[in-house]
C-alpha positions in Angstrom: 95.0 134.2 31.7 97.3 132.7 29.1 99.7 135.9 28.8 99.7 136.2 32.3 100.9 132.5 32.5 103.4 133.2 30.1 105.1 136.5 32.3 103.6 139.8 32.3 106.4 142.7 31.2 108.6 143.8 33.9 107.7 147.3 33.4 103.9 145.9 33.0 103.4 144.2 36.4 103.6 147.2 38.5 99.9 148.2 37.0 99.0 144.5 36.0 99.3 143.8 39.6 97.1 146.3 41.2 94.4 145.9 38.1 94.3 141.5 39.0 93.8 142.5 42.6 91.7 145.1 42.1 93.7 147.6 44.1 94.0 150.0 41.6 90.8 151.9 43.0 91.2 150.5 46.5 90.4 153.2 49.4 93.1 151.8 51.4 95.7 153.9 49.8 93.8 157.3 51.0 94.4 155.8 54.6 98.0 154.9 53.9 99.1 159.2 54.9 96.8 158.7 58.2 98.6 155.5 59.1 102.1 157.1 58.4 101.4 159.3 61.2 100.3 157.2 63.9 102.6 154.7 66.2 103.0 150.9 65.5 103.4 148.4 68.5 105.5 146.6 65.9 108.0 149.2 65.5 110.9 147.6 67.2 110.4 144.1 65.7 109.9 145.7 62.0 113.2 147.5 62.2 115.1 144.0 63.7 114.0 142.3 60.6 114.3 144.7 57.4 117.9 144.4 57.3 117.3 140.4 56.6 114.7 141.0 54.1 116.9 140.6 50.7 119.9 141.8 51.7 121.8 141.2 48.5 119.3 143.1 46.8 120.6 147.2 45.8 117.1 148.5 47.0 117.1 147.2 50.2 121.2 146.6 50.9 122.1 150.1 52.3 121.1 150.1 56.1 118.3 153.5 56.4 117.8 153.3 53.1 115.5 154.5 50.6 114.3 150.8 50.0 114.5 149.9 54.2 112.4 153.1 55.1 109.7 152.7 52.2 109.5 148.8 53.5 109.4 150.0 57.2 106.7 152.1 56.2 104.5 149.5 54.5 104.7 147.3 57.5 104.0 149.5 59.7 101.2 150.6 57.9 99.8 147.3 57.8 100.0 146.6 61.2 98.0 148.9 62.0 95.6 148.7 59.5 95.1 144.9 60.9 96.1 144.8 64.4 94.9 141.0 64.5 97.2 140.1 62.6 99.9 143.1 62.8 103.4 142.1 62.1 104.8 138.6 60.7 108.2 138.0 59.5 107.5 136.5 56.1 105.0 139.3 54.9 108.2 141.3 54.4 109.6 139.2 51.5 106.0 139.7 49.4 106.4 143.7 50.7 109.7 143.7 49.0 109.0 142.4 45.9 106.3 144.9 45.6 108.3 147.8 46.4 110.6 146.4 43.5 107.2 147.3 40.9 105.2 149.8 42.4 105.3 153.2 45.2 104.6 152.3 48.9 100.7 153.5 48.7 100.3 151.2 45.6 102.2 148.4 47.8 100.2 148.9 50.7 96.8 148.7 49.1 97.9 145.4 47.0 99.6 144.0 50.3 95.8 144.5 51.7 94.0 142.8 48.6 96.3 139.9 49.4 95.3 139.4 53.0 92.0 140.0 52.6 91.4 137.9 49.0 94.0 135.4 48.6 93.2 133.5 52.0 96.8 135.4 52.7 95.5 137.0 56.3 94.2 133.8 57.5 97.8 132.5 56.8 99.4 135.0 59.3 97.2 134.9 62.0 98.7 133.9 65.1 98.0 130.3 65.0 98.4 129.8 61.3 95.6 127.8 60.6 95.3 128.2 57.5 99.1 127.5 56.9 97.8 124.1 58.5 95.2 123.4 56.2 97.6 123.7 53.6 100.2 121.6 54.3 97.3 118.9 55.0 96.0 119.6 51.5 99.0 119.2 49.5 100.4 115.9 52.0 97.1 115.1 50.3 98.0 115.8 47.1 101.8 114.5 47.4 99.7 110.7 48.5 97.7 111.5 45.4 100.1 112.1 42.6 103.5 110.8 44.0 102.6 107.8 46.3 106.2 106.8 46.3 108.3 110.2 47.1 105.1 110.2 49.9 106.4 107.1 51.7 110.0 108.0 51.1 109.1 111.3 52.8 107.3 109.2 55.5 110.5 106.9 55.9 112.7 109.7 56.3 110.6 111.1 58.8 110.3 114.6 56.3 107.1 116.4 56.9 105.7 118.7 54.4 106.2 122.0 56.6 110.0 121.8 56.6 110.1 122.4 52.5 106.8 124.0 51.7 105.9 126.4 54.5 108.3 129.2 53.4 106.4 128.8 49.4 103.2 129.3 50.8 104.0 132.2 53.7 106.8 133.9 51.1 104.9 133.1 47.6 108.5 131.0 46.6 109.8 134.4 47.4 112.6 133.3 49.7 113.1 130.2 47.4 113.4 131.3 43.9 115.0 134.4 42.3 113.7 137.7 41.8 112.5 136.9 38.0 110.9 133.7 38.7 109.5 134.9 42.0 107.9 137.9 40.0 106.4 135.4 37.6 104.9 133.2 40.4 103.5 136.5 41.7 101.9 137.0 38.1 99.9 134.1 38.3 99.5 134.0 42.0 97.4 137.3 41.6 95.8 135.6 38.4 94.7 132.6 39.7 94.7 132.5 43.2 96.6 130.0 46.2 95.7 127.0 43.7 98.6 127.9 41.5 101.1 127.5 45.1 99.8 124.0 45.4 100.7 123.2 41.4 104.2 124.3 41.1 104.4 122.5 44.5 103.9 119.5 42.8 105.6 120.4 39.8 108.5 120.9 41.8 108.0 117.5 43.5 107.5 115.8 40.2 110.7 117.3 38.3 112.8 116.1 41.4 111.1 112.8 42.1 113.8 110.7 41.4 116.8 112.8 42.9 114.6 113.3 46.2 114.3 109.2 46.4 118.2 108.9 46.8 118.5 111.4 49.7 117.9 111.8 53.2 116.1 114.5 55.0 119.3 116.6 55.1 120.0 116.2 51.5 116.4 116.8 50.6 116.6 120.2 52.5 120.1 120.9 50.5 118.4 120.0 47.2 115.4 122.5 48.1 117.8 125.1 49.1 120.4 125.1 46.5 119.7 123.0 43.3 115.9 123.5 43.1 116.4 127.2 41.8 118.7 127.0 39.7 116.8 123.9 37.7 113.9 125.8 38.0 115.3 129.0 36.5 116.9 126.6 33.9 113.8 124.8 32.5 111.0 127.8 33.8 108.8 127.4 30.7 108.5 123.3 30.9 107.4 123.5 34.8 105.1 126.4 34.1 103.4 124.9 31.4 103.3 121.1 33.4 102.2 122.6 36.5 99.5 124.3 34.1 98.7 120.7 32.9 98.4 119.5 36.4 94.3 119.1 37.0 93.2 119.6 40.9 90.0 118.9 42.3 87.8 121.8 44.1 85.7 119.3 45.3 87.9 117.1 47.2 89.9 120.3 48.1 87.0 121.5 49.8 86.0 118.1 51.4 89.9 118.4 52.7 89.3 121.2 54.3 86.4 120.3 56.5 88.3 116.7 57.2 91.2 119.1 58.4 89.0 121.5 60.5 87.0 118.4 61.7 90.1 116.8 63.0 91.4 119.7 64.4 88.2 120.6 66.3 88.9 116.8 67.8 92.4 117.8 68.7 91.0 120.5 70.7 88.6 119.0 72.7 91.3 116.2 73.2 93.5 118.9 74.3 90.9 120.3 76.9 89.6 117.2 77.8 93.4 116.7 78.6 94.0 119.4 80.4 90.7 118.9 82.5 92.7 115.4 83.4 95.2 116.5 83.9 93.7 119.3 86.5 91.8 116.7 88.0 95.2 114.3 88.4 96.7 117.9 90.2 93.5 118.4 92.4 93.5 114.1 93.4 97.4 114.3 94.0 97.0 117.1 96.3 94.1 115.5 97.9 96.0 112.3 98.3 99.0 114.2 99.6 96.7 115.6 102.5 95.2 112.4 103.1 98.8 110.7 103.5 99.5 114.0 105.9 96.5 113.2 107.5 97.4 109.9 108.2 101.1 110.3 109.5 99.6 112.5 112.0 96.8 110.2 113.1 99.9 107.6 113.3 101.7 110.3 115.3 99.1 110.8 117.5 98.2 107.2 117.8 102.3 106.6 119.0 102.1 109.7 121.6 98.8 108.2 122.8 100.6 104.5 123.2 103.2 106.1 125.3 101.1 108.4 127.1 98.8 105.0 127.7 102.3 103.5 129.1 103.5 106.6 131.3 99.9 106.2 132.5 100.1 102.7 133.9 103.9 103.4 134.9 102.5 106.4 137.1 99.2 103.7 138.1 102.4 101.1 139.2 103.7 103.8 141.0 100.9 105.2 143.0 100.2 101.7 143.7 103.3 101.2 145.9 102.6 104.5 147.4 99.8 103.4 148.4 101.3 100.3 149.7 103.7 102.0 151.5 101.2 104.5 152.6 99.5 101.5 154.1 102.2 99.9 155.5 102.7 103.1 157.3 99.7 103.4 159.2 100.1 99.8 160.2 103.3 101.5 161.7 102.1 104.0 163.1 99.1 102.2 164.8 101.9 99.9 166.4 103.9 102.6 167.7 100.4 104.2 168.9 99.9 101.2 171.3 103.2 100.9 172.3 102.5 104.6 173.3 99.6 103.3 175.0 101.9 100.6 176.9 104.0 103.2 178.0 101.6 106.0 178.8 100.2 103.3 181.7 103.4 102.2 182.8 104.4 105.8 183.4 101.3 106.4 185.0 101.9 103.1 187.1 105.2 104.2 188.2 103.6 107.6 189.2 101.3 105.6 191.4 103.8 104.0 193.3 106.1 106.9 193.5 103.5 110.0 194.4 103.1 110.8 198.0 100.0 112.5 199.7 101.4 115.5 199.2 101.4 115.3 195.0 97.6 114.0 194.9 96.3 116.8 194.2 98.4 117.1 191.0 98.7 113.4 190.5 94.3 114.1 190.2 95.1 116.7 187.6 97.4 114.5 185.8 95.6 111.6 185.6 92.8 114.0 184.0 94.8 115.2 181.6 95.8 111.7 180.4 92.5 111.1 180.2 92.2 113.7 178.0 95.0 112.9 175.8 93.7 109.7 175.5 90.5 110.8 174.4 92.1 112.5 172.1 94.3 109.9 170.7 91.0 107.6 170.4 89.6 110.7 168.2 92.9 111.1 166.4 92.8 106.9 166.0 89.3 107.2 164.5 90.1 109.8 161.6 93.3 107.6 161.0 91.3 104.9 160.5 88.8 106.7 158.3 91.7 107.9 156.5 93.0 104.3 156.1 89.5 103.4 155.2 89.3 106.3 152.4 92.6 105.3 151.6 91.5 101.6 150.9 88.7 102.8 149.0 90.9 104.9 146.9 93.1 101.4 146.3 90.7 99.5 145.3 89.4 102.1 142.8 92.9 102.4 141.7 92.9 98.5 141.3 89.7 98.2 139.2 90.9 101.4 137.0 94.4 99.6 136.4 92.8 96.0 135.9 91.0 98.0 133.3 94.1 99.4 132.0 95.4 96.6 131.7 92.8 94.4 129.9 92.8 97.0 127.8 96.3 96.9 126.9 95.7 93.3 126.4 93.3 93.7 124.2 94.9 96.1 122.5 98.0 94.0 122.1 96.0 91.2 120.7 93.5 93.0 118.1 95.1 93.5 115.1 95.0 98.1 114.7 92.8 98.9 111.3 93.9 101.8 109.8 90.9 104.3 109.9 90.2 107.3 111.0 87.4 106.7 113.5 89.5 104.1 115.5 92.4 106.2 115.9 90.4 109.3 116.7 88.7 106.7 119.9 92.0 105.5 121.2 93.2 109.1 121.2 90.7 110.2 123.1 90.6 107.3 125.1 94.3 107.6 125.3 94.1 111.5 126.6 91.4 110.4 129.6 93.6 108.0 130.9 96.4 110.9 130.7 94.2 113.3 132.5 93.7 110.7 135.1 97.1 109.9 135.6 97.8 113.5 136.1 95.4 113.6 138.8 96.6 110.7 140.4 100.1 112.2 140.0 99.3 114.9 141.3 97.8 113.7 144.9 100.9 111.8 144.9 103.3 114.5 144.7 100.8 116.3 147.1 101.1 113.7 149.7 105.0 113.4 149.2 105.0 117.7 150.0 103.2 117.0 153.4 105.9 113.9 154.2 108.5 116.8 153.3 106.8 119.9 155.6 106.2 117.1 158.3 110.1 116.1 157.6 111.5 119.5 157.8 109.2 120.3 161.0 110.3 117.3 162.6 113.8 118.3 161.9 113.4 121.8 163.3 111.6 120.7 166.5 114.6 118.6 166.4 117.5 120.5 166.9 115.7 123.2 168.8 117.1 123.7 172.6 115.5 122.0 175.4 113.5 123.7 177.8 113.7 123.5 181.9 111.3 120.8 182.6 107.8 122.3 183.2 104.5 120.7 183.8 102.7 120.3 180.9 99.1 121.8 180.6 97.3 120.1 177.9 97.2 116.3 176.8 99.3 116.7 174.0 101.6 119.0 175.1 102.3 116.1 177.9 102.4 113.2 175.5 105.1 115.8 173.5 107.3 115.6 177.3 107.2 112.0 177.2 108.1 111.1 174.0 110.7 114.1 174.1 113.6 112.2 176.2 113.4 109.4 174.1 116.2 110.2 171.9 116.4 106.6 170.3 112.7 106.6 169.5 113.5 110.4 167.6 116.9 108.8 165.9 114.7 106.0 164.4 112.2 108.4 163.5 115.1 110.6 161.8 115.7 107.6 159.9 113.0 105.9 159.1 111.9 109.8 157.0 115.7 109.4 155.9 115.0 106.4 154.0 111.6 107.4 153.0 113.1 110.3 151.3 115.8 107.7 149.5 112.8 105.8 148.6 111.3 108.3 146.9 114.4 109.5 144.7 115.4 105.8 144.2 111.7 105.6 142.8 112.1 108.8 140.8 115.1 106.7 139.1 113.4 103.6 138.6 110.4 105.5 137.2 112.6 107.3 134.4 114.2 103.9 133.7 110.6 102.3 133.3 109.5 105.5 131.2 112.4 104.6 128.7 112.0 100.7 128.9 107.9 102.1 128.1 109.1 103.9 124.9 111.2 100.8 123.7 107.9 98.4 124.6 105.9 101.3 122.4 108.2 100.6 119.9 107.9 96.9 120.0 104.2 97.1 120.0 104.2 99.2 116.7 106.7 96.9 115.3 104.8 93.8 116.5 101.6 95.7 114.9 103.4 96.6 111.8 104.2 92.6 111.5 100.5 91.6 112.2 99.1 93.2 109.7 101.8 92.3 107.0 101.1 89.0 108.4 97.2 89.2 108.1 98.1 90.8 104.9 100.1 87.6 103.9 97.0 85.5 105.0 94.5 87.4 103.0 96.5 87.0 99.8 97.4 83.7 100.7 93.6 82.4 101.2 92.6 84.7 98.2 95.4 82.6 96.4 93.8 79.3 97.6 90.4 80.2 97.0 91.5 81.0 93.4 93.2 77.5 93.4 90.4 76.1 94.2 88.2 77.9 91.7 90.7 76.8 89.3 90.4 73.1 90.3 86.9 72.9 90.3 87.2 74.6 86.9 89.3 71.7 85.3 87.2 69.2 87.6 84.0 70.5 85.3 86.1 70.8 82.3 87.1 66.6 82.5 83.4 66.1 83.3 82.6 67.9 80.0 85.1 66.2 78.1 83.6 62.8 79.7 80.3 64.1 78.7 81.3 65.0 75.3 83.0 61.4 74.7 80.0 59.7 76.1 77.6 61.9 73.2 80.0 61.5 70.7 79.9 57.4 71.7 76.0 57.3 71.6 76.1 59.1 68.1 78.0 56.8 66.5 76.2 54.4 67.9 72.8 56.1 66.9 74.3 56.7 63.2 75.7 53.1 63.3 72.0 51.7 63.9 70.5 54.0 61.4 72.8 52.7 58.7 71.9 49.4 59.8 68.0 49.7 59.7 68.7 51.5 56.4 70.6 48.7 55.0 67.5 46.2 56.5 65.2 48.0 54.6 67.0 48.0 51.4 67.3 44.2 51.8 63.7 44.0 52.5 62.4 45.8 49.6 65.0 44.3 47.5 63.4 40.7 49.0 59.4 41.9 48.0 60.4 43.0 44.5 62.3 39.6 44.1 59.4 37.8 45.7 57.0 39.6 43.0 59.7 39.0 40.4 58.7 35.1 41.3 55.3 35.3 41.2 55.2 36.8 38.2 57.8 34.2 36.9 55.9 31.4 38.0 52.8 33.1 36.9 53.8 33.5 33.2 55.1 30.2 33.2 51.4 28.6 34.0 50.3 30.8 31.5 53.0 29.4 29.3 52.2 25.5 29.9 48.5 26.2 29.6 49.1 27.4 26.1 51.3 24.8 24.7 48.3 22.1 26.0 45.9 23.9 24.3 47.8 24.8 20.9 51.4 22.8 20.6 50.9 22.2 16.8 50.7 26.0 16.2 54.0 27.2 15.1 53.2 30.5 15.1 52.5 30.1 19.4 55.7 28.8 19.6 57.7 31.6 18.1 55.8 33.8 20.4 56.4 31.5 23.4 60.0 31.5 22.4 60.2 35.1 22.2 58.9 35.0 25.6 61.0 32.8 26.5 64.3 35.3 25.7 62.7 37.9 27.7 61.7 35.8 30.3 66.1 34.9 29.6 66.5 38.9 29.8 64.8 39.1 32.9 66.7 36.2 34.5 69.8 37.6 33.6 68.9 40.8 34.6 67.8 39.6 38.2 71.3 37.6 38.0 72.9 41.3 38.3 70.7 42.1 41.3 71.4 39.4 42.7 75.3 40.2 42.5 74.6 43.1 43.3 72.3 42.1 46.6 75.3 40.0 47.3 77.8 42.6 47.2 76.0 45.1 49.4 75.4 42.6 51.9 79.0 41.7 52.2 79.7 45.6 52.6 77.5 45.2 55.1 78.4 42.6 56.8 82.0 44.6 56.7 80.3 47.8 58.2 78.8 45.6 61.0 82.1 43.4 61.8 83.6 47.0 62.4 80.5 48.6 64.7 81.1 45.2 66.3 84.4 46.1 67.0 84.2 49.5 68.0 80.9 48.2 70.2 83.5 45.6 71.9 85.7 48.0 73.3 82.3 49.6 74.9 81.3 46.5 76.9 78.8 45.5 73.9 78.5 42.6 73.1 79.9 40.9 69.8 77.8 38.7 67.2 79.0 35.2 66.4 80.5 34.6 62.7 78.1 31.7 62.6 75.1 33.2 62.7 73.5 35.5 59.9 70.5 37.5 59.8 67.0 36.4 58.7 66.9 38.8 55.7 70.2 37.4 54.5 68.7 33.7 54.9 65.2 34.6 53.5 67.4 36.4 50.5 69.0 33.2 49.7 66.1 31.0 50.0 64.3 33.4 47.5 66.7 33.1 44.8 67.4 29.7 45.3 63.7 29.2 44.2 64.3 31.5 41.6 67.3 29.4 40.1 65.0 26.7 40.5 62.1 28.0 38.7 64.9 29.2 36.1 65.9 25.3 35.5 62.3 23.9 35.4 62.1 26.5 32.9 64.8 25.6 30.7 64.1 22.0 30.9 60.6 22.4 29.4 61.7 24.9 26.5 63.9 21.8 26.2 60.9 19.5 26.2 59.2 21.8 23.5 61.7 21.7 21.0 62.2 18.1 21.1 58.5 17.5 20.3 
């Protein structure tokens, strides 16, 4: 491994090579004949790209060449040896620089060792995951060993694939010179990939402090044209530091499966995105026919409007048809009795002016009328059953338009909801009430063509020549001969259909003037809809905004109760705490009261004990040294309870201080304040206590006095 570091011989490697990979008894190169004669699918693209594969070089300068064809051959044979991975551009440069050591069979069966044992094949697969995983590992690496050239890379936005994927697809091939590429190739074949990710380093290392003063354009400059040469200047120091350079398997290994783990995550990312974004496609199309759907319910909910107002405009119409239809047979009733009149005027006349002679026919005659009038009774009865069918058929007409029209009231008022269901109802609401009026329509027009036939007939009769007077022989054909020489009667007749026909085209007008003032009214109504629900729209935002004003109000209502609620607690506590300090600072006194109360007692006590002694023994001198050493202590004690006393006094006045302020603070409260006259009965049982115990201290003093004098 050592000499191998150091540069195996140039006429050396060609063997060397094939004995570190193992391809110097490789089976491949028996194959290499069999795939010479069989056709690549990489043909075309192998041939595009040999003439950029060293093109300075003399082997492989000469286009057809000895050198193009025996590289041509390699690759070819290698892509179909692994058709996975068949052709990639960069596997030429390694192909050439093993052609410059060794035949084409010997190349071929190294190229194969290389793929298949130096994690090389992975490395040209189509999607180059391995060439992945290695930029990963030595980004790694870079973090590792040069934090700082790894944030200025970061800063200049320079990612590791820009200068290091051509040194791991090419070997430093395409980046160093033939010599230096050869020796990379020595120990690449030595030691495996590891040795790409040390002089990657090295290389990093060497050039930290140039690559901190440059951009990403001069860091791709530096990498193109200054790293060789300094490399082939100092090849012995970077070989033997990126030697020195220690990497770890371990974390190499737990690099990998980071790598692989996030780009498993990547993928399902990617085809969880892509199931979004299939189910975005699918919704937008969805919501594209639902908006199509809706246009045409909104369509069809206009056409029904105006169908719904051509509807009543033809009910409007038929209704003064009808009218006039009515007002008609009041006519023609009058004009029926006036017939009447006149039928027994003439038949009065023909009284008076028959003779005997014309009875016989005047008999006949008079029959006849009979007759006639017997059938004008019968024609009289169907009119008025018409008329009564007629009336019928008003009223019905009435009810259905007082319908309409409630319903168009109603439907003016509600505000239109924009569902299906409710436009699918008025549709088919709308289209009855169509049907109908087509019905309607259509009796009218039916009645209008029998006015025209009766018109036309009336005309024809008309203008047809008179007849010689003749006697008529039926009822009708005699009530025909009467009205017959009434010419005025026939001109008003003439006119009266005249103007009926005028009416009818005048109405035709008016009707086509209503259908368009209809389609402006539709119009209105949509826009009047359109503005009720923007308007309820308003309202429902508007309430929704004073409902949340309200929420909030009540919200800051409860907050101030809180706060009020906090204050009053926080109140009570300090009073609570005041109190306790208080009772604390009672039973301090009080205690301090009973051990000054024993103190006394056992004063007074010694002191009895004391008199009793010098009337039993005053001449003893010895007694009286004792007494007056009790007498000093007694002094000690005294003076000692002087100190508690001072110091009695002096929490008391802190005291006193403490309660002035809870006084204070309890004032503002509505509490009531203690007078400055008045003192507590621990304070005044505290003074009466050692006011006795001054005076027990004097009567005291005055009798040692006594004692010494005798």
């Amino acid at each position: 491994k050592d000499l191998v570091r150091k540069g195996i011989p140039h006429h050396f490697r060609g063997i060397a090579w094939q004995v570190l990979c193992g391809a110097h008894e490789s089976p491949e190169k028996a194959k290499y004949s069999e795939y010479m004669k069989t056709t690549s699918a990489c043909e075309k693209v192998i041939r595009r790209d040999i003439a950029r594969t060293y093109p300075e070089h003399d082997l492989f300068k000469h286009k057809d060449g000895a050198g193009q064809e025996s590289l041509f051959n390699v690759m070819k044979a290698y892509s179909i040896h692994d058709r996975e991975v068949g052709y990639c551009q960069g596997s030429a440069f390694i192909v050439g620089l093993l052609l410059m050591q060794m035949p084409e069979e010997d190349s071929f069966a190294v190229l194969v060792r290389i793929m298949q044992d130096y994690r090389m094949r992975e490395m040209f697969k189509p999607s180059m995951a391995e060439l992945g995983l290695c930029m990963y590992q030595l980004d790694t690496l870079v973090q590792e060993h040069i934090p700082e050239l790894y944030v200025h890379f970061q800063s200049q936005a320079i990612h590791t694939n820009l200068y290091a994927s051509s040194w791991f697809l090419t070997l430093f091939t395409t980046s160093l010179p033939i010599t230096l590429a050869s020796r990379v190739m020595d120990c690449f074949l030595s030691e495996g990939i590891e040795v790409i990710f040390r002089l990657a380093l090295t290389l990093l290392l060497t050039a930290k402090h140039e690559l901190l003063s440059h951009d990403m354009e001069g860091v791709l400059k530096y990498f193109q044209k200054e790293m060789p040469v300094r490399f082939e200047q100092d090849q012995d120091p970077i070989f033997s530091m990126a030697f020195q350079i220690k990497i770890n398997q371990k974390k190499m290994k737990r690099l990998e499966k980071e790598y692989y783990t996030m780009k498993s995550k990547e993928k399902e990312d990617e085809i969880e995105l892509r199931r979004l974004r299939t189910e975005n496609r699918l919704l937008r199309q969805r919501i594209d026919n639902l908006e199509n759907e809706s246009s045409e319910l909104a369509d069809r909910l206009i056409q029904g409007q105006v169908n719904r107002a051509e509807v009543e405009e033809a009910t409007f119409a038929i209704k003064r048809e009808l009218a006039a239809i009515r007002q008609h047979d009041l006519d023609t009733n009058g004009k029926l009795e006036e017939a009447k009149d006149r039928i027994r005027k003439l038949s009065s006349m023909l009284e008076e002016n028959t003779t005997t002679e014309e009875t016989s026919l005047k008999s006949e005659i008079m029959k006849q009328k009979e007759e006639m009038i017997t059938c004008l009774q019968e024609e009289l009865i169907k009119v008025r059953l018409r008329e009564a069918e007629n009336e019928e058929t008003i009223k019905k007409l009435k009810e259905k338009n007082e319908e309409l029209e409630e319903d168009g009231r109603r439907f003016r008022e509600s505000v239109p909801e924009n569902t299906v269901a409710t436009l699918q109802e008025e549709l088919a609401a709308s289209k009855l009430r169509e049907a109908e009026a087509n019905l309607a329509l259509k009796d009218l027009r039916a009645k209008v063509g029998e006015l025209n036939v009766m018109w036309q007939k009336h005309l024809k009769r008309a203008e047809s020549p008179k007849d010689p007077p003749e006697v008529p022989s039926t009822p009708k054909k005699l009530l025909g001969s009467l009205l017959e020489g009434k010419s005025e009667a026939s001109r008003l007749e003439e006119e009266l259909m005249s103007s009926r026909l005028k009416e009818v085209e005048a109405m035709g007008e008016v009707k086509e003037l209503r259908l368009k003032v209809m389609d402006l009214e539709t119009q209105r109504e949509v826009w009047n809809n359109q503005v009720k629900r923007q308007g309820e729209e308003g309202r429902r935002l508007q309430e929704s905004l004073d409902e949340s004003n309200k929420q909030v109000a009540s919200l800051q209502t409860q907050v101030r109760d809180s706060q009020r609620r906090f204050g009053e607690m926080e109140g009570r506590m300090k009073e609570d705490l005041m109190m306790a300090r208080i009772r604390d600072a009672e039973n301090k006194q009080c205690v301090a009261e009973l051990t000054q109360k024993i103190s006394n007692l056992e004063y007074k006590n010694q002191e009895l004990v004391v008199e009793g002694d010098l009337s039993s023994s005053i001449s003893e001198s010895n007694r009286v040294r004792e007494l007056q050493d009790k007498v000093a202590s007694l002094r000690a004690q005294v003076t000692s309870l002087a100190l508690m006393n001072s110091k009695l006094t002096q929490s008391l006045s802190m005291h006193n201080l403490a309660t002035s302020f809870a006084d204070d603070s309890d004032t503002s409260g509505g509490t009531p304040q203690q007078s400055p006259g008045t003192t507590s009965p621990s304070r005044s049982s505290l003074n009466l206590d050692l006011g006795d115990l001054s005076f027990s201290t004097y009567s005291l003093h005055r009798s040692m006095s006594n004692n010494s004098t005798s």
